[in-house]
C-alpha positions in Angstrom: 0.0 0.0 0.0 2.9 2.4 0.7 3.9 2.1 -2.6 0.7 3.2 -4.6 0.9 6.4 -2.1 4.1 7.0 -3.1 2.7 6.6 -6.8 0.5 9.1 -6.3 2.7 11.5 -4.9 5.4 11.2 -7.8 2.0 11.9 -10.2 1.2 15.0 -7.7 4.7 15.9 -8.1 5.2 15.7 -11.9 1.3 17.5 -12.6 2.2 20.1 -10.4 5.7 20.6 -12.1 4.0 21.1 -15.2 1.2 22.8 -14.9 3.7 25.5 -13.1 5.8 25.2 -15.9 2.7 25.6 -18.2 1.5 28.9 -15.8 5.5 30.0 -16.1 5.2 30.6 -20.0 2.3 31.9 -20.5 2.7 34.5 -17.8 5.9 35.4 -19.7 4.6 35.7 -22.8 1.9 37.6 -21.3 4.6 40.0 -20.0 6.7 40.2 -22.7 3.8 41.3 -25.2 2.7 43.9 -23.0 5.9 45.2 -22.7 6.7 45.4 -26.1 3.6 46.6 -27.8 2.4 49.2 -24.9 5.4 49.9 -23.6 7.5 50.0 -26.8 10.4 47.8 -25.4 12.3 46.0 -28.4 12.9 42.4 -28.3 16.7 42.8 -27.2 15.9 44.6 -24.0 13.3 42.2 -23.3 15.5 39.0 -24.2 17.8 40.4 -21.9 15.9 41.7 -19.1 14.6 37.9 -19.2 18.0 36.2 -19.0 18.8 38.2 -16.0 15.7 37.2 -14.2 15.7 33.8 -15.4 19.5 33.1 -13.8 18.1 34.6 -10.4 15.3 32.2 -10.3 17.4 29.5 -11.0 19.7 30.6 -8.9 17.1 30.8 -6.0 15.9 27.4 -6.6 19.0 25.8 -6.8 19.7 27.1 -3.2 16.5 26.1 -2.1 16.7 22.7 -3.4 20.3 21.9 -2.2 19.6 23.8 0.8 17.2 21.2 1.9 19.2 18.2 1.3 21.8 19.9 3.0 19.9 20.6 6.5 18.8 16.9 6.1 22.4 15.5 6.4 23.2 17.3 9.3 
């Protein structure tokens, strides 16, 4: 039985993953049209503007992740 609750949770897991991942872009997209056709941004600043965020969240997650595994050595 432990193991079809452990099922589940991978499912939870991976649906959850993806519909984030799914919210992530479309949110972006959402963003990066706005700020290009109302606030007259060009692609380049907004490609750029992007890759600065994007290494901050990964950056953020990566400590978060590790960070945990980490604290559960100790």
């Amino acid at each position: 039985m432990a193991h079809i609750r452990e099922m589940g949770t991978r499912v939870d897991r991976a649906l959850l993953f993806l519909m984030s991942v799914i919210t992530a872009a479309i949110t972006a997209l959402a963003l990066a049209l706005i700020a290009h056709y109302d606030f007259g941004l060009s692609r380049e600043e907004i490609r750029g503007a992007a890759m600065v965020g994007a290494g901050v969240i990964s950056a953020l997650v990566v400590i978060e992740v590790f960070g945990k595994k980490l604290r559960k050595l100790k």
